[in-house]
C-alpha positions in Angstrom: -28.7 27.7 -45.0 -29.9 30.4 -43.4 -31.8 28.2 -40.7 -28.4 26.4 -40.3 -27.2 29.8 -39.3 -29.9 30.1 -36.7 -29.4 26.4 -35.4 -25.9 27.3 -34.6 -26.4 31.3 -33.5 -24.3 34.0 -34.7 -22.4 34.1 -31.6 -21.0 30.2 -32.4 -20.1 30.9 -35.6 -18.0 33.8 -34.6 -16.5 32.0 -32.0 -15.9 29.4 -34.3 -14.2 31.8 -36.6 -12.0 33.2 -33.9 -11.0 29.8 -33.3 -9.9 29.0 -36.7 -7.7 32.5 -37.1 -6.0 31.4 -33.6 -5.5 27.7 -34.5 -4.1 28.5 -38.4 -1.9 31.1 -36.7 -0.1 28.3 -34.6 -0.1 26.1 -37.4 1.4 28.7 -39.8 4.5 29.0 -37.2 5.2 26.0 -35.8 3.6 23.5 -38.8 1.3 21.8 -36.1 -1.6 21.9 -34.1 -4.1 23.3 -36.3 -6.9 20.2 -35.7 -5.7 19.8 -32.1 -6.7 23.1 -31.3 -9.8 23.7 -32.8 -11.4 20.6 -32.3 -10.5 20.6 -28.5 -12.3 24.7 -29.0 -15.0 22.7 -30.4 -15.2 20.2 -28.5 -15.2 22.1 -25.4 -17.4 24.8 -25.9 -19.8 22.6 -28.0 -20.2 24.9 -30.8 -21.3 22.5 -33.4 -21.3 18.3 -33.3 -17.8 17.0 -33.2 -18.3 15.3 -36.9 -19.3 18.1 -38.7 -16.3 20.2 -36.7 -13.6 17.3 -38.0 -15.2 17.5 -41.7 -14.6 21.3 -41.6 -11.2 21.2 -40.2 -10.5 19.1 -43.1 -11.2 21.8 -45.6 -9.0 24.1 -43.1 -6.1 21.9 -43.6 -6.6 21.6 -47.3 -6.6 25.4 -47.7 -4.1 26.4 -45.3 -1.4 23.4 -47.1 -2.4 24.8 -50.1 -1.9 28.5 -49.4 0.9 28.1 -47.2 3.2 25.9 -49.3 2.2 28.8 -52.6 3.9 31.1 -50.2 7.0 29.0 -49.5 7.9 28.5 -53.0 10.1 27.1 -53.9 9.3 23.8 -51.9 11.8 21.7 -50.1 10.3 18.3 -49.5 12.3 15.4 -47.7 12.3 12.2 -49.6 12.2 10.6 -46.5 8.4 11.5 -46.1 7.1 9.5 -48.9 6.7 6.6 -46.8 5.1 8.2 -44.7 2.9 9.8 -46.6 2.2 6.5 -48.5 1.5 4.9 -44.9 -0.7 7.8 -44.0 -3.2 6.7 -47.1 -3.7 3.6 -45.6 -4.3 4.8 -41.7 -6.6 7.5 -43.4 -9.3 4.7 -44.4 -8.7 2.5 -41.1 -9.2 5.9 -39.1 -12.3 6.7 -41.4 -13.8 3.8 -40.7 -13.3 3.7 -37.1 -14.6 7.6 -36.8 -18.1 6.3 -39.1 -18.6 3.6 -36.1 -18.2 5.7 -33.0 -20.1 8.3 -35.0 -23.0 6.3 -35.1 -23.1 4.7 -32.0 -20.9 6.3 -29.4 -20.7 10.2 -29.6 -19.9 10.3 -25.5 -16.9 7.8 -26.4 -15.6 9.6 -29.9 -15.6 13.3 -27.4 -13.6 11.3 -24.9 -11.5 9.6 -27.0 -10.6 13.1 -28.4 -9.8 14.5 -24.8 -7.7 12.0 -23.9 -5.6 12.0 -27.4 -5.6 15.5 -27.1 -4.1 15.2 -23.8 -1.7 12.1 -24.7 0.0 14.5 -28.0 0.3 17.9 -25.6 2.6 15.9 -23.4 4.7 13.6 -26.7 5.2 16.8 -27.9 6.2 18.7 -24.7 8.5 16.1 -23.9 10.2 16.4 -27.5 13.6 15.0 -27.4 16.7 16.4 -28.9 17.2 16.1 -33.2 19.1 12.9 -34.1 22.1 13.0 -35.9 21.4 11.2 -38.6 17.5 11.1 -40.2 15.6 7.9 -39.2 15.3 4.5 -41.1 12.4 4.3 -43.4 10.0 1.8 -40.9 10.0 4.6 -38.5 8.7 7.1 -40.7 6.2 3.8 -42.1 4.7 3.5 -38.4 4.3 7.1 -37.7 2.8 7.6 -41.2 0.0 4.8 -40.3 -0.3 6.0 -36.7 -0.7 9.3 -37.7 -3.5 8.6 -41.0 -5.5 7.2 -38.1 -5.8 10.0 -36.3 -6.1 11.9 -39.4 -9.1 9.8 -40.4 -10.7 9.9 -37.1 -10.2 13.8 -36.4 -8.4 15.0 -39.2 -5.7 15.8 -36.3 -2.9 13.8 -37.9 0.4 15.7 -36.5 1.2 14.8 -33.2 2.8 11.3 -33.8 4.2 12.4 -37.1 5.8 15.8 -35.6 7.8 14.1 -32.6 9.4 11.9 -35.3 10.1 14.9 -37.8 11.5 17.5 -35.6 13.8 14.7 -34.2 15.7 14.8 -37.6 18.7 16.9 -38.7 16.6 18.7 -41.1 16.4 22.6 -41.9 13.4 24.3 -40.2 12.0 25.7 -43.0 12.0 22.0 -44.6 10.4 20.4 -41.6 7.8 22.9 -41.9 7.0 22.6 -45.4 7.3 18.9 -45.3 4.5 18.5 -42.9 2.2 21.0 -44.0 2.4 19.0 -47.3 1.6 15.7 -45.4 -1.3 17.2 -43.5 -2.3 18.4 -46.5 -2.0 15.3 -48.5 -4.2 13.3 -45.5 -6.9 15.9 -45.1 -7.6 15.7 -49.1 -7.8 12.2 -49.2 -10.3 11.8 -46.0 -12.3 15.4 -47.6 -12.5 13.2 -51.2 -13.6 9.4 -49.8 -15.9 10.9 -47.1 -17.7 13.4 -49.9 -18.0 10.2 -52.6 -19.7 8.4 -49.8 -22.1 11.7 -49.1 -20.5 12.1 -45.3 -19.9 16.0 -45.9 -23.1 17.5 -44.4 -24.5 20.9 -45.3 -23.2 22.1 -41.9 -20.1 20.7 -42.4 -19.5 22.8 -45.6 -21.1 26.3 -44.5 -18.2 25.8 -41.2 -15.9 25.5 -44.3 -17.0 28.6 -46.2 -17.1 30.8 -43.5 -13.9 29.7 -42.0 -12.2 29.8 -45.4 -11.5 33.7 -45.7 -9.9 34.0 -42.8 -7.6 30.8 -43.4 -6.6 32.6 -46.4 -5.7 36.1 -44.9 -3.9 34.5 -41.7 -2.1 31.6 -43.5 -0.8 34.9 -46.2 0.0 37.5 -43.5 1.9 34.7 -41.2 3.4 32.5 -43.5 6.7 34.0 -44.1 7.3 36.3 -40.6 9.4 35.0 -37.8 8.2 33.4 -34.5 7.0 36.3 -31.9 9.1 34.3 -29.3 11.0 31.6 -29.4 10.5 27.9 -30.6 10.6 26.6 -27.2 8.4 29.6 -25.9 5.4 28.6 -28.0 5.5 24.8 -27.9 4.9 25.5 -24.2 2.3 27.6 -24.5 0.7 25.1 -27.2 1.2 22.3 -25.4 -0.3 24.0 -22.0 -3.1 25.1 -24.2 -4.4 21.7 -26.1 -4.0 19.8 -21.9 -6.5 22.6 -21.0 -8.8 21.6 -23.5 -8.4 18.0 -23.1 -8.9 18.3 -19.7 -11.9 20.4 -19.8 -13.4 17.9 -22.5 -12.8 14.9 -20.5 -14.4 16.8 -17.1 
């Protein structure tokens, strides 16, 4: 472990863990952009290989659904996310599978492809329409659900897709947000349990994990109940601005 530590120099991990407080911030107030972020931090500064990064995040997820939704009790889940979280199952393995090729055989295309989603999600969300008045029929929330378990299987970055479609409904905030968090949640277990069975989890996978835990827990606890700093608007901006620098600065 300790020549893990070395491999990786003191001065990554702590920018690695200053990463994760920044990203689990976000994601505590706006109930996105948790894996965006990092992983474009990761992938730009090249911390630590992109694989081990997205396994990590995964744990990150886990923990932050888990201690975010213990705060918001009691829950308020929308039925109307079953089916996508049913169809997120199935675009987890697809994306798995996908991320295990690339993996293996194209690094240079799995960082590009990265960028260029990153990119592609800033500007879906940025572009966010106005809610609908009435929530949308089940095959939209069946299409999202696989397009985003892709993603989430790839880069355990599963929001984008599934966010444009959920803030577009007439839903309370507070249920969006929960709703979400529980998908993400839901998604990141899954890939965290098939990718461990098949012994995909490396050692530096799981010490990114440990060390990133702690602070998961003590942002996710301080942030998950305050109100926004500025407003909703404000900070999707400055998101959105955020995750095309780092696509950008991947793909150059």
């Amino acid at each position: 472990m300790a020549a893990l530590f070395a491999q990786g120099g003191l001065a990554a991990h702590l920018t690695f863990v200053f990463f994760v407080a920044a990203s689990v911030y976000v994601q505590t107030l706006t109930g996105f952009a948790l894996s965006l972020l990092l992983l474009g931090f990761v992938g730009l500064t090249n911390l630590f290989p992109l694989p081990d990064a997205v396994n990590a995040v995964s744990f990150i997820v886990v923990m932050n659904a888990a201690t975010f939704l213990h705060r918001r009790r009691p829950l308020r889940f929308e039925p109307a996310m079953k089916t996508a979280v049913l169809f997120n199952v199935v675009g987890s393995f697809i994306g798995m599978g996908v991320l295990v090729l690339l993996a293996a055989h194209a690094f240079h295309l799995l960082r590009t492809l990265l960028g260029v989603i990153v990119i592609g999600c800033a500007l879906l969300l940025w572009r966010m329409a106005k809610p609908h008045e009435t929530t949308s029929p089940p095959r939209v929330f069946a299409f999202v659900g696989l397009l985003s378990g892709v993603l989430g299987g790839m880069f355990s970055a599963a929001g984008p897709p599934l966010v444009y479609v959920v803030y577009r409904q007439p839903w309370p905030l507070e249920r969006i947000q929960e709703s979400l968090i529980f998908s993400f949640g839901i998604g990141a277990l899954l890939r965290l349990v098939v990718l461990g069975l098949s012994g995909r989890v490396g050692a530096q996978s799981l010490l990114l994990a440990a060390e990133a835990i702690p602070v998961v827990l003590l942002v996710t606890t301080v942030t998950a109940n305050r109100k926004l700093p500025v407003s909703r608007e404000t900070l999707r901006h400055i998101v959105c601005a955020l995750l095309i620098c780092t696509g950008v600065g991947m793909l150059v």
